[in-house]
C-alpha positions, 0 to 999 in steps of 0.5 A: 076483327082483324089480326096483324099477328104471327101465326102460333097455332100447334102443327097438330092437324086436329088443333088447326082445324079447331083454331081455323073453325073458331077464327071463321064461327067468331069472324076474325081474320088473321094475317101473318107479319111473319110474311109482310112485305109491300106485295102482301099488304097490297093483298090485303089491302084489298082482303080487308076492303072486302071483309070490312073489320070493325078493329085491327089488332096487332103488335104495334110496329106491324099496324105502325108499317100497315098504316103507313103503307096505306098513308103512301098508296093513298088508301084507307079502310074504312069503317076500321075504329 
């Protein structure tokens, strides 16, 4: 699963590590709308291709702005429900 989320987690360096190790272990992936522009959700784009996420989970006006985004480079991701 992918998430198009803002990124929450404690400066606590130890917290990091345990959240960062939990994303890897349960395969998620997370991407920071608190950074999305044209240049980001190009790398995306292609991150996602790679890692073929079943769902994308996120706040609405963010997948709203990916999808469109992929609408106008005529891309899609496959395998995404």
């Amino acid at each position: 699963m992918a998430w198009l989320w803002r990124e929450y987690w404690s400066p606590d360096r130890k917290t990091r590590l345990a959240k960062h190790i939990n994303w890897w272990i349960t395969r998620r992936r997370l991407y920071n709308v608190l950074e999305m522009s044209a240049a980001t959700m190009d790398r995306w784009t292609q991150d996602l291709h790679a890692y073929q996420p079943r769902f994308l989970f996120g706040f609405p006006s963010a997948l709203a702005h990916l999808a469109r985004h992929l609408a106008a480079k005529g891309t899609e991701l496959p395998g995404v429900r």
